[in-house]
Every structure is written in C-alpha cells, then in structure tokens.
C-alpha positions in Angstrom: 113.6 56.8 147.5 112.5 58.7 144.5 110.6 61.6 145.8 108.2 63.7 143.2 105.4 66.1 143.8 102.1 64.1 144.1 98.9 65.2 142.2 98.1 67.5 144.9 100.9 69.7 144.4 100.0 72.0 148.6 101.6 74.3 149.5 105.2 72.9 151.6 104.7 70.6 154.6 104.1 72.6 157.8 107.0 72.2 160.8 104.0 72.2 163.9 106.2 72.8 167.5 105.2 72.3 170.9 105.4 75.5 173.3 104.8 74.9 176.9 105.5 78.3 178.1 106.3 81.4 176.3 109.5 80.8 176.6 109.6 77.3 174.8 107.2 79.5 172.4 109.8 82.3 171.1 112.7 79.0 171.1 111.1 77.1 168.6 110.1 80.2 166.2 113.7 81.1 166.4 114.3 77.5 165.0 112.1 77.3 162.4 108.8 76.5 163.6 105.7 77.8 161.0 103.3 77.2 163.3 103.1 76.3 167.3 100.5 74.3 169.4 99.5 75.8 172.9 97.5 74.8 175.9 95.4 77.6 178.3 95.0 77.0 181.2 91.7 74.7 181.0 90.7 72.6 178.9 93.9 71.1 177.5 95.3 67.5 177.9 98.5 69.0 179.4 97.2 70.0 183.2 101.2 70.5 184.1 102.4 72.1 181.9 103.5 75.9 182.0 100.6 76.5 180.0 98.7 80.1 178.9 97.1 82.7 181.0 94.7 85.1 178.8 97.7 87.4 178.9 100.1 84.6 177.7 98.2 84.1 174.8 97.5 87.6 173.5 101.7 87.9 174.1 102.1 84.6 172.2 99.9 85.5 169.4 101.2 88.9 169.0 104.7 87.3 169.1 104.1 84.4 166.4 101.9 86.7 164.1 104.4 89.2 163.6 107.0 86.6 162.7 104.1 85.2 160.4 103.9 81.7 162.7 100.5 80.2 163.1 99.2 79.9 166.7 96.1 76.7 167.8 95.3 76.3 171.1 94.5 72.7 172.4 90.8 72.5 173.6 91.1 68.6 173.6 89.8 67.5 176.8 87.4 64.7 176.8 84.6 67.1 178.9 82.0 66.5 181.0 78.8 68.7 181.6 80.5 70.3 184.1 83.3 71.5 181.9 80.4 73.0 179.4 79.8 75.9 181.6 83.1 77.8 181.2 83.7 76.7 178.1 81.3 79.0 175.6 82.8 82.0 177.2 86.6 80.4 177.1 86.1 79.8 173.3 84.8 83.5 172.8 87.8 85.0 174.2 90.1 82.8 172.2 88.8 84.0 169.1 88.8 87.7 170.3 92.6 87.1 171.0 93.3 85.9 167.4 94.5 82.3 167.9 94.8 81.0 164.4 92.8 77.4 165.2 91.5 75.0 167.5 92.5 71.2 168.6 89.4 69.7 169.3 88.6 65.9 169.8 84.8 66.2 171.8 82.1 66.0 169.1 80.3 68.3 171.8 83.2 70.7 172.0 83.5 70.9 168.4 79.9 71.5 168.1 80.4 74.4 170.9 83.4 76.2 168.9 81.0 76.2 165.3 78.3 77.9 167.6 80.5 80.2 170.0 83.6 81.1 167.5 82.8 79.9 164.0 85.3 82.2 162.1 88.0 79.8 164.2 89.1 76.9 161.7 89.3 73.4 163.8 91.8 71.0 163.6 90.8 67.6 165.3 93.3 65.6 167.8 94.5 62.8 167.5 92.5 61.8 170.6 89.6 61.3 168.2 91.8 58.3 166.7 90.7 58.4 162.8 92.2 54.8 161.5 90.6 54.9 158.5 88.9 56.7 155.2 85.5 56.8 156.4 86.4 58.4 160.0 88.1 61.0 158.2 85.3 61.7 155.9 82.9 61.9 159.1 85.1 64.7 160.4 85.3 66.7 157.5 81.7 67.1 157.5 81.2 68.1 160.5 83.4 70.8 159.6 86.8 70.3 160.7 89.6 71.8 158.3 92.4 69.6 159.4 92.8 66.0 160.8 95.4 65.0 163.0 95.7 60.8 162.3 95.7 58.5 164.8 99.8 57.3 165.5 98.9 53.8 164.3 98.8 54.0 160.8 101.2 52.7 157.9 102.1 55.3 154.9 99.8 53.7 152.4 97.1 54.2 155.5 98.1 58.1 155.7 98.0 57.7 151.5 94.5 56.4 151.6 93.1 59.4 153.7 94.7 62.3 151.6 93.5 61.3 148.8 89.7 61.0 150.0 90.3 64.6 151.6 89.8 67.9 150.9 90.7 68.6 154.4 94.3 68.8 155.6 96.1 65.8 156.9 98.3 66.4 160.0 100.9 63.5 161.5 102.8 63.2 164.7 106.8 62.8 163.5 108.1 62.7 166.7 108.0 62.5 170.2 106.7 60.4 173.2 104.3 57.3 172.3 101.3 56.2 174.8 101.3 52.7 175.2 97.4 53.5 174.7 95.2 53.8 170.8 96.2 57.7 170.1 96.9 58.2 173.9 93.3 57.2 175.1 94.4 55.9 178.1 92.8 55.2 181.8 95.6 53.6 183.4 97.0 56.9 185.0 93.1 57.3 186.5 93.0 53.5 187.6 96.7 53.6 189.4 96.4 57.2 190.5 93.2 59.2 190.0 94.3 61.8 187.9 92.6 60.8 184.3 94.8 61.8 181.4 91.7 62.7 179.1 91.0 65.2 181.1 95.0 66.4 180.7 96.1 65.1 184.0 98.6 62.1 183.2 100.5 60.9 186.2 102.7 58.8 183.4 101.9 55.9 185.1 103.8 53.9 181.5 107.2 55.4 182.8 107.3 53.6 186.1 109.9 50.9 187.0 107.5 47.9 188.1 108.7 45.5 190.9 106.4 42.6 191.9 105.3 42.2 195.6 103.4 39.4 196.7 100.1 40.3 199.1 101.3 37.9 202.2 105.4 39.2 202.0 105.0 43.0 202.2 108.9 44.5 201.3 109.9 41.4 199.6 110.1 41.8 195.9 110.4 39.7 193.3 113.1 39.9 190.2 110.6 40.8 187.2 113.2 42.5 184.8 113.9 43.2 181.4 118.0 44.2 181.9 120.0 45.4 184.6 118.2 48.5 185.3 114.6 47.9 186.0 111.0 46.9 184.6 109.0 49.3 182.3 106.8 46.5 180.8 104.1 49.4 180.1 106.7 52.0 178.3 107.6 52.5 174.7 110.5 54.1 172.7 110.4 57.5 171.0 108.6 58.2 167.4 111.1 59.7 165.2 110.2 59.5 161.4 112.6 62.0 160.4 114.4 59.4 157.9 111.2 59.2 157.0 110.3 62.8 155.7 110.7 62.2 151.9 108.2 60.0 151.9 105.4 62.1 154.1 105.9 65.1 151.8 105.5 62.9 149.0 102.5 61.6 150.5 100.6 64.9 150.7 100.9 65.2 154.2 99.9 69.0 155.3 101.5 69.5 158.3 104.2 67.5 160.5 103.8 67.8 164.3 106.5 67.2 167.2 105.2 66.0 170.4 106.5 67.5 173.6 104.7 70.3 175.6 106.1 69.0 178.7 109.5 68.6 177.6 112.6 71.4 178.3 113.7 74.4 176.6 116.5 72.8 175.3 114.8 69.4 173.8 111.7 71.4 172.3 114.4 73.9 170.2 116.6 71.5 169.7 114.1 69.0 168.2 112.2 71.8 165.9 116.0 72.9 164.6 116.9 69.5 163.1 113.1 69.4 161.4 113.2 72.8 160.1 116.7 71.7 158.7 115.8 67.9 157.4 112.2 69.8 155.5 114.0 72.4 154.0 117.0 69.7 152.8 113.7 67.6 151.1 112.6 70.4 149.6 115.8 71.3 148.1 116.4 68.2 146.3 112.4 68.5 145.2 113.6 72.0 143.4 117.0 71.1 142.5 116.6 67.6 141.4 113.1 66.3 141.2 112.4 62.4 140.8 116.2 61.8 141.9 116.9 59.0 144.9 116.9 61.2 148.0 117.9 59.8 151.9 118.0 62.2 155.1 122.1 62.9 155.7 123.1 61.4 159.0 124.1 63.9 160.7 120.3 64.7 161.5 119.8 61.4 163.2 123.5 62.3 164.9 122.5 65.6 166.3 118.8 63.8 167.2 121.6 61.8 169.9 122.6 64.4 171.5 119.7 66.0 173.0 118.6 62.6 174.6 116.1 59.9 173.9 114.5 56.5 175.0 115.8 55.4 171.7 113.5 55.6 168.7 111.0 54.0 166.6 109.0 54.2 163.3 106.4 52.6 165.3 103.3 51.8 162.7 104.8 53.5 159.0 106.0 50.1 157.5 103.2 48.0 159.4 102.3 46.6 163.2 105.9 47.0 165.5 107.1 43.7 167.0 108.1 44.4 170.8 111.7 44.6 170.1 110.5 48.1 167.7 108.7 49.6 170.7 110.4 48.7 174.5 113.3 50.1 175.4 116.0 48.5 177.5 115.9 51.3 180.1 115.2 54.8 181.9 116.4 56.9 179.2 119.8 56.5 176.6 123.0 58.1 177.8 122.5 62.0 177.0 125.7 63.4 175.3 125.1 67.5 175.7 123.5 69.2 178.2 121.7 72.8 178.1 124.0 75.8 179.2 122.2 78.6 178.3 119.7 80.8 176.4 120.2 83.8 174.6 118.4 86.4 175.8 119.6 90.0 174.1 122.3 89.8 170.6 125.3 91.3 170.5 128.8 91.4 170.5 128.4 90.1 174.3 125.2 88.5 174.4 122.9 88.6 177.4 122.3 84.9 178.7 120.5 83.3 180.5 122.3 80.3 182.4 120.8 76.6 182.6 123.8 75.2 183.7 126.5 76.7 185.4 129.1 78.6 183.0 132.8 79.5 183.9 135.2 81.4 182.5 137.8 79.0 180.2 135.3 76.7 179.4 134.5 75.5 175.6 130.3 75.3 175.0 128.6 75.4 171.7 126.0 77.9 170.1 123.4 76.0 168.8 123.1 77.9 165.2 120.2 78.1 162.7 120.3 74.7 160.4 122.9 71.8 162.2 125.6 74.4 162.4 127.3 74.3 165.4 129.7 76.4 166.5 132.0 76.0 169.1 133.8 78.9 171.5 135.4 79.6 174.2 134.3 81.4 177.2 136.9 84.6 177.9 134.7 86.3 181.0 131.4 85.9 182.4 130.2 89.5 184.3 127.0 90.6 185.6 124.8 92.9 183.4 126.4 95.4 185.1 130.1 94.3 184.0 130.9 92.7 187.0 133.2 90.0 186.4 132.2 86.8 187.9 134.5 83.4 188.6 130.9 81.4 187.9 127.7 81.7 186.6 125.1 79.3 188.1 121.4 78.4 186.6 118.9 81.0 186.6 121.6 84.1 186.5 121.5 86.1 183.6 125.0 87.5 182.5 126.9 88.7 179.8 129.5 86.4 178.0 132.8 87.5 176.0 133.5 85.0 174.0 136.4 83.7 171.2 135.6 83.2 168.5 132.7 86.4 168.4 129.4 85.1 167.2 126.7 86.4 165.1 124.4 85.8 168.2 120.5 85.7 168.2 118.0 85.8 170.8 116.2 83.0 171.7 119.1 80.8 170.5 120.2 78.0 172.7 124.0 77.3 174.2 125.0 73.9 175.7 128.2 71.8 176.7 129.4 68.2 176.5 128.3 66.5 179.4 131.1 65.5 181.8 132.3 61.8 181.3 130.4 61.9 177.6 134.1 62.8 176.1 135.7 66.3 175.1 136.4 68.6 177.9 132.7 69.4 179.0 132.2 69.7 182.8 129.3 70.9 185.0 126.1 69.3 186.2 122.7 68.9 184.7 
C-alpha cells in the first residue's frame, strides 16, 4: 500500500505489551515496549495470572518510569456490589503509586475512579465492545481518554471512529481471540463456575470435545474436525502485523498484544518483532513518504518460531468465513524453544535457565530488532565458577560463550527444538 500521514498527523503509534509478572514486565521493555498493561491482584480479568502485589506495582512503575514506559493497570472486572467495597480504597492507592492509567469497562467503576483518583486518565476495555461511532462518542463523554475497540471491526470501521474522536483509539494486533463479542463470554461459568468477567476463565473454547450419548456412558462418538481432535468452540490467533501500514495510516493511537497469561519467552518474543515491524513503517514514512510499503517476511518468519494456533486477520477486511478463524488442531508445530534469560551483562553473562543448557551446544541470543545471533556454548559454571556438565531449568549460571556477545539483561536465549531440524536438543 501507499502509506501517508493522515490529517491527524499523532504522535507515532504506541507498542502496548502484556506483563504478567515482573519478570514478563522488565522482558518486554527490554524489547521495545512504550508502554505495558498490568493486573493487581483484584479486580482484573486475569485471576491466574502472576499478577501485582502493592509492592509489585510500585517496583514495576519505578522500573518502567525510569526507562520512560507507560504503566495502566486493568480494573476491568464486570463488579458486583460486593466488589464496590474494596474498590474506592484499591483505586486510591493506585494513584498514590503512580500508575500512568486505568482499563476500565464498568460504567460504575469508571464512575468510582473520576470520584476516588481523578488525576488517573482512563482507558476503556474492550470488554465494553464499542462497534460503532456513537458508542465511542458516549465514552468520550463520560470522560475516558482512550478507547480500546471492540476485535470485530473492519479498517474503514476503526477509520470511522478516529475521525469522530478526540479521544485515542487503541486496537488489539495480536494475540488470542474469544469465540465470544470482545471476550464477553459465560460459557466458562455455565461449563465450570468460574465466570470470566469476573477474570476467572477456565478456557472452556480450548477443549477437545467428544460426544457421549446419556444411556452409553464411556462410549464416544467420532465428532472431529482432523486427526487430532474437536475444538468446534476455538479460534486461530489475531496477527495483523502485515497489517501495520495501514493502522498507522489510520490514526490508530496505540497497538496492543494480547497475552498476560502467556510465557516469558512468547510475551518478549512477540513485543520484539512489533517494536521491529513499527519502527520499519515509520522508516519508510521518513525516508520515503507516499511510496508502496509491505512488512518484510521475515517478521511473519520469526512470528513461526515462537508458536501459534495459526493466525488470522479476523474482522479487518470484513466478517471471517470459518476456514479464517478454526484451526485444524491443538497448537502448530513450535520450531524454538526458550533456553534462557539474561539476568546480569557481561563478558559471561548471568542466566537464568528455561531449558536445560550443556556445554557444546549451539543456542541463539535473541538480539534487539530480528537479529539473531547464534553461538556456541564453551562452559556452563555456577556463579561461583564451578564448572558444571549441565544446567537444568531454574539454575542460574554463568555461560562462556563463542562468538562473545554484546549481552543485555532481560534479553532472551533459546534453541531449535529437537526433531524441528539443526542440531537443537533438550526438552521443553
């Protein structure tokens, strides 16, 4: 496509990450995130995650704000009365930590955080499933500064809101899809009792589905869409990263990547090939405005390797036909697997193993950008400089490697999975 500045000419597109943990947290600002999303411990749709304690988030802010990365904390439940009595006091101590916004989708929760922490901006989930202009204007009036859009809108949808808005536009780019509008969904309460809109998903959509008739108990009937199993309720990925040029062209304020729950290893990995297909768009904007512009392939290559359902564009040209959204099974073939984090630089970095690491072996540092860069492992040895024959997960140690690396904390190692080619061994 052609890609220009529109009338708007914002400020560039915002890379919004997922942290689950600290640890995610500090991964994806290593990679490039300018802002992250985070949950507490109440009142977020993400009950299992690692989630915040008060001391978390005053650790995670500090961290963030001195690398100048935005920090908003999920308040996105769908609450009941009984959730009202904590919540004045939870909202107050948010804002005394300096969290940077809030995800709301309640009207009564957003009415709450104007009253209880009004210098907080709000950004509204997509829970709250704004389709169309007149939603979107509703919102803004009530105060919110940014709308996240429901996932089932076309571009010339997204189009239509920005340019009624003086508020900021938000989109989901990637990342699991609910089989539900916006991931309003009750089956997970019906089929287990734990209600996702209140941030307790069993993932009930995931499940391989046999059929059992009442009157033949442990007889089950073939109901199958290949080889390995039923998932009649599940969906395939979002991933509009071919799709980029056309979001910042938009107007689009800020481009969000699902996955709280997921790994270390997905979560950085993800947020390094955004940071790397943004800043390639905005490059050609600066370099060679108005000229044809497609995302390189090897984003979508290196998008492979860290694992996937397989993907779709889901609503961005118009409805999906059910060959766009099922998959044909559990998860596609994953060709990389985590090995380790890097804890402290240096000329013999600090690591943290994910996967065991032996001396001999070839992994790969997982540079800024889609550099990779492969190396050998010469010695593995404890902190202390014991040598050791093999690392296993959890251990942290300290690697000599060949070729030496300019080595940064926080950044990610991994290996070729055995039987995925190369000479990768080990287990996930």
């Amino acid at each position: 496509m052609n890609l220009t500045r529109d009338k708007h000419n914002q400020p560039r597109c915002e890379l919004l990450a997922p942290a689950g943990s600290l640890e995610k947290l500090r991964t994806v600002i290593h990679y490039g995130a300018d802002a992250v999303y985070l949950g507490g411990r109440e009142f977020s749709l993400r009950a299992h995650a690692t989630n915040f304690s008060e001391d978390d988030l005053r650790q995670a802010v500090d961290f963030a704000h001195s690398r100048q990365v935005r920090v908003f904390v999920t308040v996105n439940i769908f609450a009941h009365n009984r959730d009202l009595v904590r919540l004045p006091a939870y909202l107050g101590r948010l804002a005394e930590i300096g969290v940077d916004g809030l995800i709301i989708s309640d009207p009564g929760v957003l009415r709450l955080a104007k009253e209880v922490a009004p210098a907080l901006s709000i950004h509204l989930s997509t829970q709250a499933n704004v389709t169309n202009v007149a939603s979107a204007i509703f919102w803004q009036e009530q105060g919110v500064s940014r709308l996240n859009l429901a996932r089932e809108l076309t571009l010339a949808e997204i189009r239509e809101i920005r340019e009624a808005l003086a508020a900021k536009i938000e989109v989901f780019v990637h990342g699991a899809l609910c089989i539900s509008y916006s991931g309003r969904c009750l089956l997970s309460l019906y089929l287990t009792g734990r209600d996702a809109n209140l941030g307790n998903c069993a993932h009930p959509c995931r499940y391989d589905y046999r059929l059992q008739e009442e009157k033949r108990p442990g007889q089950f009937f073939p109901v199958e869409e290949d080889g390995r199993g039923t998932y009649i309720f599940n969906s395939k990925d979002l991933c509009l990263i071919k799709r980029l040029p056309e979001l910042v062209a938009a107007g689009v304020d800020s481009i969000k990547i699902e996955g709280r729950m997921k790994g270390i290893y997905y979560a950085g990995g993800i947020v390094r090939i955004y940071r790397a297909a943004l800043d390639h768009v905005y490059r050609c904007l600066e370099d060679a405005p108005g000229a044809p512009l497609i995302i390189p392939p090897v984003f979508m290559e290196e998008i492979a390797k860290l694992g996937t359902r397989g993907y779709t564009e889901n609503f961005f040209d118009g409805a999906p036909r059910e060959d766009d959204m099922c998959y044909t099974g559990a998860v596609v073939d994953q060709t990389y697997v985590p090995a380790g984090i890097v804890l402290e630089a240096g000329s013999r970095p600090l690591v943290e193993v994910r996967n065991r690491i032996r001396p001999g072996e070839r992994l790969e540092y997982m540079a800024e950008g889609v550099n990779n860069v492969p190396f050998a492992v010469l010695a593995v040895t404890t902190p202390d400089g014991r040598p050791l024959p093999q690392a296993n997960s959890g251990s942290k140690v300290l690697l000599a490697t060949s070729p030496e690396i300019p080595w940064q904390a926080y950044g990610l190692l991994r290996r070729i999975r055995t039987g995925a080619g190369g000479n990768g061994a080990g287990n996930e």
